[in-house]
C-alpha positions as CSV (number, residue, x, y, z in Angstrom):
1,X,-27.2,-13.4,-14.1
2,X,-27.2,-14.9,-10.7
3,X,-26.2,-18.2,-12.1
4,X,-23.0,-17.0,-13.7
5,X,-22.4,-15.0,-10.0
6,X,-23.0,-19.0,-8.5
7,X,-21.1,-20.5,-11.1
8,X,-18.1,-17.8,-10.4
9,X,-18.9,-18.8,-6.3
10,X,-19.0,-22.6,-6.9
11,X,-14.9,-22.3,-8.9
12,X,-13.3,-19.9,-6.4
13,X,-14.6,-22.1,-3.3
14,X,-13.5,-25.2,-5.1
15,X,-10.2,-23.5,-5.8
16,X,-9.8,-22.6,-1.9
17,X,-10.7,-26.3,-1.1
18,X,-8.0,-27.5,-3.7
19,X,-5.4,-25.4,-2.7
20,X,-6.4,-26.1,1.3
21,X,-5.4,-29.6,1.2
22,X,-2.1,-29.1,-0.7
23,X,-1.4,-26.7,1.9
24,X,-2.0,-29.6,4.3
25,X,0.2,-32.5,2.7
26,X,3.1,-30.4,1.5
27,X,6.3,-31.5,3.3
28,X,8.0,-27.9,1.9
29,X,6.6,-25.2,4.5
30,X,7.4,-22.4,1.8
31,X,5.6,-23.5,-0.4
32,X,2.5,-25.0,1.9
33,X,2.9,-21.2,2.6
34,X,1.7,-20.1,-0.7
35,X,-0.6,-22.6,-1.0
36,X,-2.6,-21.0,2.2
37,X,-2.1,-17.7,0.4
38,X,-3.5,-18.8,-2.9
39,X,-6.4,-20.8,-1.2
40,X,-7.1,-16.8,0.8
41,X,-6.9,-15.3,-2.2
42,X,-9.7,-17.6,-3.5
43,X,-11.9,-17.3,-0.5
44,X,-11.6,-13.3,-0.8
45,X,-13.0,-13.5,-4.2
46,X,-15.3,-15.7,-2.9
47,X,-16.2,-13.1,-0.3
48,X,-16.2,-10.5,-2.9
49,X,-18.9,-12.6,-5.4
50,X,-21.0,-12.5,-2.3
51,X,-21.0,-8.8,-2.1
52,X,-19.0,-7.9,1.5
53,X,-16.4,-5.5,0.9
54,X,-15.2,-5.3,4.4
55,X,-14.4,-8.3,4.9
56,X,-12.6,-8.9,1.6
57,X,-10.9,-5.8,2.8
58,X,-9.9,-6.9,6.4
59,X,-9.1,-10.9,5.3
60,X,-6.8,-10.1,2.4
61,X,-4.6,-7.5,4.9
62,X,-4.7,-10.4,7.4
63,X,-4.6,-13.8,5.9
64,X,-2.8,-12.6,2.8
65,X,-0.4,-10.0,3.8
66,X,0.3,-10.3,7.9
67,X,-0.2,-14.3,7.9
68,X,2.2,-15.0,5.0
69,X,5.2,-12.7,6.4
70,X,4.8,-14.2,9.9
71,X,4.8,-17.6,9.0
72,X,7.8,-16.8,6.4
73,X,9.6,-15.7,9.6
74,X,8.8,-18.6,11.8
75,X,9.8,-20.8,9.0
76,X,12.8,-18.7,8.2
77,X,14.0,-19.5,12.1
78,X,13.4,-23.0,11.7
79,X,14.1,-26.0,9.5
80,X,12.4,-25.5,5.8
81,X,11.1,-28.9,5.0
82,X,8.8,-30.6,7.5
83,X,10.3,-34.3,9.1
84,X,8.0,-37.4,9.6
């Protein structure tokens, strides 16, 4: 049993690692906005395999919810795609 719980640890962590660098090469700010949605969304399961609700609670109203609008906004004032 604890094995599958590592196993589901391992995927979710690797999954908020994956999904952490696309957020950091993407030239599109939209969508390197959903990647750093995805990649919370991974790391609250994450939080949730290792048995802390209130955290899962307090990171997925904050990272997931009140992170992505305000960074939609800022990059809704500003240009979309990023220039190098």
């Amino acid at each position: 049993m604890i094995e599958i719980h590592l196993l589901m640890l391992l995927i979710t962590v690797i999954i908020g690692l994956i999904f952490s660098y696309l957020a950091i090469i993407e030239k599109d700010l939209l969508k390197a906005i959903g990647f750093s949605a995805v990649q919370a969304i991974a790391y609250s399961i994450a939080f949730y395999i290792l048995m802390a609700p209130d955290i899962v609670l307090a990171y997925v109203a904050i990272a997931v919810g009140i992170y992505t609008a305000l960074l939609v906004f800022v990059v809704s004032k500003t240009t979309r795609y990023e220039v190098v």
